[in-house]
N, C-alpha and C positions, 0 to 999 in steps of 0.2 A: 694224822689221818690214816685211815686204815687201807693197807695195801690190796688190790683188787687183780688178780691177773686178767688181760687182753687178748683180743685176738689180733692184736696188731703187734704183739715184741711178746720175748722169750718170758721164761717162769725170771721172777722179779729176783734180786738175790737176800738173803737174809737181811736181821739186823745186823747193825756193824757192832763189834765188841774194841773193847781197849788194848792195844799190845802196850804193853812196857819197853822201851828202849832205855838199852844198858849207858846210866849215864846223863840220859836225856827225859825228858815228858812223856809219857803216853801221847800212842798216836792213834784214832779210831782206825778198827778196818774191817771189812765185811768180812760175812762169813766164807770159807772157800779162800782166801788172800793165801799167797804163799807167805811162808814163813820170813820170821825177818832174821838178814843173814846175818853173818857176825862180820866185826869191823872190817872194813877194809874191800869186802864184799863187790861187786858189780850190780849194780839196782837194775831192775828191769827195764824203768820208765826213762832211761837216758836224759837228764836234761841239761840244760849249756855247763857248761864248765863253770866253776864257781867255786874257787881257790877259800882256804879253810871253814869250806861246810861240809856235813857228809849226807849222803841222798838216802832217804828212808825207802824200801816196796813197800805199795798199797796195793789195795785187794786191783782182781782183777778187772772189775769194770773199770775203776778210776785209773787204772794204767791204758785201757783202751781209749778215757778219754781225752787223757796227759798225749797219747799219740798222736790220735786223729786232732787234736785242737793244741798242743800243745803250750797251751797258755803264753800263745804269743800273735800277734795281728801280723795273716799272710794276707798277700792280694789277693782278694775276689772271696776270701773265706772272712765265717765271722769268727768271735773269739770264743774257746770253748765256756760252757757256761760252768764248770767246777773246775780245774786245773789240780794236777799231779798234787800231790798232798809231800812236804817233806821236811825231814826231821835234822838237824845240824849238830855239829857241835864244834868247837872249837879246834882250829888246828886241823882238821881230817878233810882233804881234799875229798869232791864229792867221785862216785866211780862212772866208767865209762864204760862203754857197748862195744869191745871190740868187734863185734858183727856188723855192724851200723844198722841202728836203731832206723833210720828213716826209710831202709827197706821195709824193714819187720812191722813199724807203724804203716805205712801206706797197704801193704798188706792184711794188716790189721782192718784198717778203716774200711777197707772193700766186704773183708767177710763181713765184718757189722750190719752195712748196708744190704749187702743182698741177702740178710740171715732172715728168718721165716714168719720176724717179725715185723718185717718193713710190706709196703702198701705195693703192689704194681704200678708201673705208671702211669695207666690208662684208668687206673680206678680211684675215686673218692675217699678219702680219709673221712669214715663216719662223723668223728667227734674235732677234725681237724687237727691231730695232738701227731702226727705222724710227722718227723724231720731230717734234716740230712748233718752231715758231721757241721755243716758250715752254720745251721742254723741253730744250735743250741735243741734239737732235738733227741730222740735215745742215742740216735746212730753217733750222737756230738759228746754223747758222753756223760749226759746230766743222770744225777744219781736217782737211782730206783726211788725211793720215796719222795724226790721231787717230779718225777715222771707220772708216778699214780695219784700225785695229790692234782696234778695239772688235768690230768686225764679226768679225777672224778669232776675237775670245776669243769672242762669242756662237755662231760655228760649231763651235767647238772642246766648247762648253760643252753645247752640242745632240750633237753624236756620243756624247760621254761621258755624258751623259744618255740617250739611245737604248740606247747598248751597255748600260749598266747593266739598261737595263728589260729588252733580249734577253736577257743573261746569267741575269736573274730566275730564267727558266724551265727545268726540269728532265725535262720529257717535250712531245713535239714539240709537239703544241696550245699550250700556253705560250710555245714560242720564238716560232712564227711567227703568232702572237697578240700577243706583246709588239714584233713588228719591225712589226704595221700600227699600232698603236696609239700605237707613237715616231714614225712619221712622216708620221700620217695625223691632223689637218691641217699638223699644224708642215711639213712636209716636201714632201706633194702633197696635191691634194686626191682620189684615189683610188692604189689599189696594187691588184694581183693577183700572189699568189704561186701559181707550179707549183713542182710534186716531183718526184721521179722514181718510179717506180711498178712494182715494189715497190724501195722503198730499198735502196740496197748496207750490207752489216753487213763493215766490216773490209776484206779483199782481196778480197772476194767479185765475181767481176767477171760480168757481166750474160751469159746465155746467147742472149738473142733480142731483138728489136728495142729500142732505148729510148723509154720512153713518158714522158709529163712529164703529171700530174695536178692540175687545179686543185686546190689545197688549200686557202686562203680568198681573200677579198675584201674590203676595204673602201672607205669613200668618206667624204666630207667632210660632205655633209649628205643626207640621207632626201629621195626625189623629192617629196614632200608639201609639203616647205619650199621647193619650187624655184618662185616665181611663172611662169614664161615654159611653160608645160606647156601651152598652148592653141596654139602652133606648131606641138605635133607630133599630128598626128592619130591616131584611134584602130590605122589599118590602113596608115602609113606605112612607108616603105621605109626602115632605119634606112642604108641602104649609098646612098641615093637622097641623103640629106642632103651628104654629101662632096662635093667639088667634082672638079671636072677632074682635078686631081693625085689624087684619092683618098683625099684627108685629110679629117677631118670637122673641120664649127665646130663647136666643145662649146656657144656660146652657142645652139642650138638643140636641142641634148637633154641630160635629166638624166646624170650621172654615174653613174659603175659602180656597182653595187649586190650586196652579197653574193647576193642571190635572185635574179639573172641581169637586170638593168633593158638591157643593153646584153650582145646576144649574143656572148660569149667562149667558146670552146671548152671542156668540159670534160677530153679527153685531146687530147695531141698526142703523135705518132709522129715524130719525131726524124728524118729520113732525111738519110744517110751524105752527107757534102759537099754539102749542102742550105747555105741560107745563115743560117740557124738555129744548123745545127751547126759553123760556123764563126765564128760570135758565142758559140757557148758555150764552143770551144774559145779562145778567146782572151783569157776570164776575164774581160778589162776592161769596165766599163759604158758604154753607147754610147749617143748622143741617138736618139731615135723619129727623127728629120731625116735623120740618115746614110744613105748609101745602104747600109750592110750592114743596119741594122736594119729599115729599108723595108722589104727582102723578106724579114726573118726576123719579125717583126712577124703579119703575116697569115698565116707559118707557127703562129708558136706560139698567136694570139684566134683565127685563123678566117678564112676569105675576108670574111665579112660584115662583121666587126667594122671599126667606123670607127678611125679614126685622128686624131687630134689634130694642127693643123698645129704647124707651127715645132719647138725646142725642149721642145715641153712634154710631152713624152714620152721617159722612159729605162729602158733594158732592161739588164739587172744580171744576169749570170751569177752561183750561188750556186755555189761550189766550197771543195769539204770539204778534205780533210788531205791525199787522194789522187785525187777525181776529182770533176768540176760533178755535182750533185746536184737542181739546179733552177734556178730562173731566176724572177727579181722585175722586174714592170714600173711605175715612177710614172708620174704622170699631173696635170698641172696643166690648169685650166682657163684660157679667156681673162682670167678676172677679173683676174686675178695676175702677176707675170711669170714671162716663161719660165725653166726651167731654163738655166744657164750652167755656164762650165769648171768651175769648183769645184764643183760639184754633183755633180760627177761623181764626184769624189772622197770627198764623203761618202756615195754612193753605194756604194763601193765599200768604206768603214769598214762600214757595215750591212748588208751584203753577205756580205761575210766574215764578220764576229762571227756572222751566222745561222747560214753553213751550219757553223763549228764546232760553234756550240750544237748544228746538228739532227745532228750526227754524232756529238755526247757522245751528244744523248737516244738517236739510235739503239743503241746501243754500250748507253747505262743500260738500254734495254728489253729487249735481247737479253740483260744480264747477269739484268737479271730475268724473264726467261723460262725462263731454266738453272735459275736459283733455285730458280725455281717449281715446274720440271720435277722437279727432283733431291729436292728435296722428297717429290713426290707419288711417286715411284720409293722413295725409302729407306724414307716408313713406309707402311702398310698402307692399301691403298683402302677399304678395306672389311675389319670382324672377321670371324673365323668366330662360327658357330652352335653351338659343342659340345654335346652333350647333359649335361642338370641345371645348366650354366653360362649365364646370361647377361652381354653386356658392351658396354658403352660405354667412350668414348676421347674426348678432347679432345689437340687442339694447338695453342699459342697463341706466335709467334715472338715473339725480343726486342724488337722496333722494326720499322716497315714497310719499313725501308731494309736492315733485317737478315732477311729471310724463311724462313732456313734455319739452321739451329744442329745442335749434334753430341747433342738431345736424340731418342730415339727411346722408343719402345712396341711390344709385339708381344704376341699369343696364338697360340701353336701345336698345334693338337690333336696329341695322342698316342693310342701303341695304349692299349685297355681304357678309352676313352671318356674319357681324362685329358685334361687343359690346361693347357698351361705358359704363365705370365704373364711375362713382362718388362718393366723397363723400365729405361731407363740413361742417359748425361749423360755426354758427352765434354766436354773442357774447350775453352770458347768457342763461339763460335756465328758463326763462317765457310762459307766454302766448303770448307776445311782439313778443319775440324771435322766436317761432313757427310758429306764422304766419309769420317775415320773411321769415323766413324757407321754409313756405308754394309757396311762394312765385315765392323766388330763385329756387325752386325744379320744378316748373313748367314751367319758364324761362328757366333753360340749358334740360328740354324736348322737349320744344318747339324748341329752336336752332341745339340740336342733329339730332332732324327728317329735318332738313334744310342740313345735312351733312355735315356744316362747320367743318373747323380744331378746334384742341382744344385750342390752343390760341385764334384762332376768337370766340367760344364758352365764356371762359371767359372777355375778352374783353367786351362783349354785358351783361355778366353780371354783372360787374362792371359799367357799365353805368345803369343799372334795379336799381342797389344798391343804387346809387346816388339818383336816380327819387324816393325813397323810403322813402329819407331823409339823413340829410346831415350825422347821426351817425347811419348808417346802415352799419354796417363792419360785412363781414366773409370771412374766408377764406375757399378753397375750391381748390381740385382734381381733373382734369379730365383726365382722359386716352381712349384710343380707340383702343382694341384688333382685328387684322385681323387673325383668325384661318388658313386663306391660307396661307399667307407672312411668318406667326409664328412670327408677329414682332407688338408691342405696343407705341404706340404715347401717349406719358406726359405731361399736361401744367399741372404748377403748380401757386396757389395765395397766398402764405402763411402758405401752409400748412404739417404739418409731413411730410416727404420724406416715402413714400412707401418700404415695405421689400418683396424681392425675394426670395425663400424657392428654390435649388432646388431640382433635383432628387438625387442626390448623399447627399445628407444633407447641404449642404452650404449656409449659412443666406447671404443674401447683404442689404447693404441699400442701393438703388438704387441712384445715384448723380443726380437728377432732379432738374432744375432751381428756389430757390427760391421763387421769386414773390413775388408782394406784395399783402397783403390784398384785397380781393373782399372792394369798396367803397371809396378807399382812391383816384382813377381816376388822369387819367393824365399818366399812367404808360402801357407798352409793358409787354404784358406777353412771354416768351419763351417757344415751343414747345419740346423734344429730342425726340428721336426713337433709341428704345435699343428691342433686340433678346429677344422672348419669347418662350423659349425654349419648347417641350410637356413634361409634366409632373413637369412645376414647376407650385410651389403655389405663387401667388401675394396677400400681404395681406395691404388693404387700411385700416385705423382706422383715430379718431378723437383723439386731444391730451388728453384727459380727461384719455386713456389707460396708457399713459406716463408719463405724467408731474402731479404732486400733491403737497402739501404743503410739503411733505418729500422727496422730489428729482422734480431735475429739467429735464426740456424735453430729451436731450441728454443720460441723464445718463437712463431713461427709454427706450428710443431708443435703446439704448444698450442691457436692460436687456432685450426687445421683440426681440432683434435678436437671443441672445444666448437660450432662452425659444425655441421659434423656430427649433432653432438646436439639441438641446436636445430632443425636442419631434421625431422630424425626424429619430436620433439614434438611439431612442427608439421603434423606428417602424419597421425599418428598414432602410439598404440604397439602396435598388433594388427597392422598391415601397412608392411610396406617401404617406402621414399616412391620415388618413379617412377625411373628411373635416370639418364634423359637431362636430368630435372630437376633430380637430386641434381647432378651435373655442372656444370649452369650455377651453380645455387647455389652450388659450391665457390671456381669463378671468380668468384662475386660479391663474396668478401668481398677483391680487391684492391681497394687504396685507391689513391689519385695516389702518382706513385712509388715502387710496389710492385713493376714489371714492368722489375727489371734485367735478367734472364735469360731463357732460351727456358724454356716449362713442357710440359709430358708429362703425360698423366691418363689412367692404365685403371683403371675401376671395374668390377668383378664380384660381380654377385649369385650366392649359393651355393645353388640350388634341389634337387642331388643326387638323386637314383637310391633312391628306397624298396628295403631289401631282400626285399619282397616280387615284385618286377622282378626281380630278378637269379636266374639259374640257375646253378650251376659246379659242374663235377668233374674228376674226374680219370679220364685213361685211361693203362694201360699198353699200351706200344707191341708190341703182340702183332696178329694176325690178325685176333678176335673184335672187336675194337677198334670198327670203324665198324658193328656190328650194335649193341654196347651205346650208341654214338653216337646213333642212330637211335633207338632205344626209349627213351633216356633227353630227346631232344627231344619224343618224340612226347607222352611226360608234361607235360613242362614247358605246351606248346601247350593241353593237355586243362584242365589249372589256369588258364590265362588266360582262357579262353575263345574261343582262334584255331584251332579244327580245321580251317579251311578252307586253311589253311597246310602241314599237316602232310605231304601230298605234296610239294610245291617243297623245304619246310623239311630231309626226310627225305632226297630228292635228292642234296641240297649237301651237307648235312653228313656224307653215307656220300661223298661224290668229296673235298670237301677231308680228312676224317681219314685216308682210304686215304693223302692224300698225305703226312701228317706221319706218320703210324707206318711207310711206308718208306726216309725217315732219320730217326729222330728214335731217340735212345738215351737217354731219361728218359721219364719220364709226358709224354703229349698233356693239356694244358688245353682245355676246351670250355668256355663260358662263354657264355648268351644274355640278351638285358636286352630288356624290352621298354619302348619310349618311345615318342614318335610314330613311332619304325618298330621295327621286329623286327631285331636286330643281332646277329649270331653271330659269334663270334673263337677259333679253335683256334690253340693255341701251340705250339711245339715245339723244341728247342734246336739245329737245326740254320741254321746261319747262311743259308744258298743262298736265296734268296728263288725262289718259280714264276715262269713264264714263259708266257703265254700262245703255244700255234702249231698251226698248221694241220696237222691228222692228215691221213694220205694214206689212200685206199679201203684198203688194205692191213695196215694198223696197228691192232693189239688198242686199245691207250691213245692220253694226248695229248688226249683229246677232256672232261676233267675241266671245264677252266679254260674251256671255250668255254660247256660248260654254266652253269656260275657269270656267268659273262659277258652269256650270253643273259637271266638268269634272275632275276635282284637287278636291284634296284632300280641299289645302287654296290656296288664291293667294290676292295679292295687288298690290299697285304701292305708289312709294317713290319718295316726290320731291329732287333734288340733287340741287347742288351750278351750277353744269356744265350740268343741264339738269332733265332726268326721272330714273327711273328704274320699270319695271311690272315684276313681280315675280310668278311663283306658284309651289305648290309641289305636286310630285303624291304619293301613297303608293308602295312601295317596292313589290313586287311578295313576299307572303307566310310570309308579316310583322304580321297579326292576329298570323299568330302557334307560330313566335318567341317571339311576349309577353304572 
């Protein structure tokens, strides 16, 4: 392996070459080794006495480590890890030290250890490779090329160590959290990383100047722990400490500290062929000493910031897959030694591993911020309010690295004060999947406001499915609540059967027609019509509630109907149990490993429209029309007790009838419900929806729909399968005091 010098032990010594001994084997010996004597000679290495052998010298490190270790087992020491090298021959006592050798070694072993390549006490052996005579480390005498082969594995064994701890991390605080933490102290005894500000996502390339933001900091020990804190006074000049050249001694102030102990900039502006930006364009890591980092140094801390003399400062461009993204500074104190060549180089390992890691997290966040986006975009911000419906809604993704799935929910108010429920489950829970999702969600919106049945609703969606592609399958629920009737229309495609909560506590699962999957085409969906009583709870969900790897859908079915009913008990049986509560409840009863799937949850409570609210007739589309219009409101009004009404109410309803009896070729519907507001709907079978516009001084009409306009509270018009509906609502007399 190839020899590396350190900052922790002296220049390494040559290779070893062969002597020839007179008589005897060659014996290797390093370069520098004193000569070998001639017979009879005094060896340097003294060892026991050992009647017809003769003692060969060996170079000089292996006699330092034949001293200090003597290749013999003392108390408390270990045994040297190479022992005196020596060469015999027959008949020739080996020689002896008349000096005594165990001064001259004990002597010896002292210089070694305190020579200028040994660690101080107080400070950290970077790569761990630092030893004493007793441990088999240099001081013990192991031979240069087994010293630097060990050293490269403990450097080697430190990078792959580090990277692992950066790779850890999967959103940016973690990468660059785990890159000070790998090298802060093993590595330096401070770091500061900057970013770029705001990060580039992908090709996105920067519009206005480049900025680099401190992002963290660390340091090796807390100023508290530092004894020498009585040097720097309270109102000292931290730039006044540097010397001549401008470099600061760290032996007179504490070390960098995340909470700013030592002023480093928190932005730097980047400027174009500055000497900054010519250290960042050039990727490689550079000593604090060089003269490009010199003046790119106080570019990126600050004028003020002091500087470390010698080597013990290195500035590390962080460059991603496509462009430098920031820049890492270490920083050793005097305690330790400086930074050297290799350093550089692992440097430049943690360096790299960072900014890929921050370039996945970037990339991971922005994927999850689509996510997140797409998400809040496909299903509904917010329910509506329909009148005699209330509702809640839960969504719960499959895993948090999954945050979007193909499960969606919807409520859509209809004309005559109806509410279509949906809800449906595309298969899997991608990005793929959501935008079907997207899709399909907008498709049965789109056909709900058409006022088809809900068989014809899925029908048309099942053909969307197909045009989407041939393995676009979901299943999916549609129902359609009339709060007057108190009665609810079901098609279904595949999907869970719906639970009916009611007032007395009683679970059903309601028997709705199967169906097949949304996409499989060619198939009849069936509609049923079952009694929605007021004061039950309907609750629509996605299988992902029921069915899991530890039970199969039925048997979860089950367990949602009796949860249900238990919570109802627990409420009571005279009144409903809360809805937002019944909801969580529902989600309570998963267990660990119950949450394979994405889940969907609309529950609606059925409060409906008392027929004593409701008004309807009929007119035919003749002349007299909007006079029987009018007297037939002004009754309705008189029975409520809203006479205060009856000018506005009389108004409207003589301008919208005039408008459906001059197209309309069937009976006009009139119909008023009184709820928290007054809502009047005239029907009529003509497709053409009104148009609000500007009558000219000139023009008899045209001025209807401006009055409707000024004059209601809201008002629309809904196209039907069998025609129109205009609609608007007034406020109630003295509705402000009652909220």
């Amino acid at each position: 392996m190839t020899e590396y010098p350190t900052s922790q032990e002296g220049p390494q010594p040559a290779a070893a070459t062969a002597t020839p001994v007179p008589g005897g084997s060659a014996v290797p010996f390093a370069s520098g080794a004193a000569a070998v004597p001639a017979p009879g000679a005094p060896a340097g290495g003294g060892g026991p006495d050992q009647p017809g052998r003769r003692a060969v010298p060996v170079a000089a490190p292996l006699v330092a480590a034949a001293a200090t270790g003597g290749g013999t087992d003392e108390p408390g020491h270990g045994k040297a890890a190479v022992p005196a090298v020596e060469a015999t021959r027959p008949g020739i006592p080996p020689a002896r030290d008349p000096d005594g050798g165990a001064a001259r070694n004990a002597a010896g072993a002292a210089d070694t250890a305190a020579g200028p390549g040994a660690f101080p006490a107080a400070m950290p052996d970077p790569y761990g490779t630092a030893g004493s005579a007793g441990d088999g480390g240099p001081a013990g005498g192991q031979p240069a090329g087994d010293t630097a082969a060990r050293r490269e594995g403990d450097r080697l064994r430190f990078v792959g160590a580090a990277t692992r701890r950066i790779a850890r991390g999967i959103d940016l605080d973690e990468i660059v959290l785990g890159l000070c933490r790998a090298t802060v102290p093993t590595f330096s005894d401070a770091i500061l990383v900057y970013l770029r500000d705001p990060l580039p996502v992908g090709d996105e390339r920067p519009v206005g100047p480049v900025v680099l933001r401190l992002r963290r900091t660390d340091r090796l020990r807390p100023i508290d722990d530092l004894t020498d804190l009585g040097t720097i006074g309270a109102g000292m000049d931290l730039a006044g400490a540097a010397g001549a050249t401008g470099e600061l001694d760290f032996s007179q102030l504490p070390l960098l500290g995340p909470q700013g102990d030592l002023p480093a900039a928190e932005l730097c502006e980047i400027r174009p062929g500055g000497a900054l930006a010519e250290v960042l364009r050039g990727v490689r890591p550079v000593f604090g000493s060089s003269a490009a980092a010199k003046a790119a140094l106080p570019e990126l801390l600050g004028v003020d910031h002091p500087l470390p003399r010698g080597n013990r400062a290195v500035l590390a461009p962080l460059r991603g897959r496509r462009r430098v993204i920031g820049a890492a500074v270490f920083l050793r104190s005097p305690e330790r030694p400086a930074f050297e060549q290799n350093d550089l180089l692992v440097a430049a390992q943690l360096a790299t591993h960072t900014a890929l890691g921050i370039d996945k997290a970037v990339l991971y966040g922005r994927e999850a911020y689509i996510a997140d986006e797409l998400q809040r975009t496909m299903l509904p911000d917010s329910l509506p309010q329909p009148t005699g419906v209330r509702l809640a809604s839960r969504y719960l993704p499959a895993a948090e690295t999954a945050r979007v799935g193909g499960d969606w929910y919807d409520a859509i108010p209809l004309p005559g004060s109806r509410v279509a429920l949906v809800v449906g489950d595309v298969m899997g829970h991608s990005m793929t999947s959501a935008a079907i999702m997207g899709q399909l969600r907008t498709t049965a919106q789109t056909l709900a406001q058409l006022d088809l049945p809900p068989a014809e609703v899925l029908h048309h969606l099942d053909e969307q499915a197909q045009r989407l592609g041939s393995d676009r399958m979901a299943t999916c629920l549609y129902a359609v609540y009339d709060p007057v009737s108190h009665r609810i229309t079901i098609a279904n495609a595949g999907h869970p059967p719906p639970v009916l909560l009611h007032l007395g506590g009683r679970a059903e699962v309601l028997r709705v027609p199967p169906g097949a999957p949304i996409g499989v085409g060619g198939v009849d969906f069936e509609a049923v019509e079952l009694d929605a009583p007021a004061g039950a709870t309907l609750l629509l969900y996605t299988d992902g509630l029921v069915e899991s790897r530890l039970r199969d859908v039925w048997t979860g079915i089950e367990q949602l109907r009796e949860r249900l009913a238990t919570t109802a008990q627990l409420t009571g049986l005279d009144h409903p149990p809360p809805l937002e509560a019944l909801c969580d409840d529902v989600l309570d009863m998963l267990g660990p490993g119950d949450r394979d799937d994405d889940i969907a949850l609309l529950a609606a409570r059925f409060d409906g429209i008392a027929p004593s609210d409701v008004a309807y007739w009929f007119l035919d589309p003749e002349e007299t029309a909007p006079g029987r219009a009018r007297r037939f409101a002004r009754r309705a009004l008189t029975r409520w007790g809203l006479e205060e009404l009856s000018d506005s109410l009389e108004l409207l309803v003589s301008e919208v009838v005039t408008n459906a009896v001059r197209y309309a070729e069937r009976p006009v519907t009139l119909r008023l419900l009184r709820t928290d507001v007054l809502r009047c709907e005239v029907g009529d079978d003509s497709p053409q929806l009104p148009r609000q516009r500007r009558a000219r001084d000139t023009d008899e009409g045209g001025r209807g729909l401006f009055l409707v306009n000024r004059l209601t509270r809201r008002w629309g018009a809904t196209r039907l399968s069998s025609g129109k509906v205009v609609w608007f609502e007034l406020a109630l007399p003295g509705a402000h005091e009652r909220r």
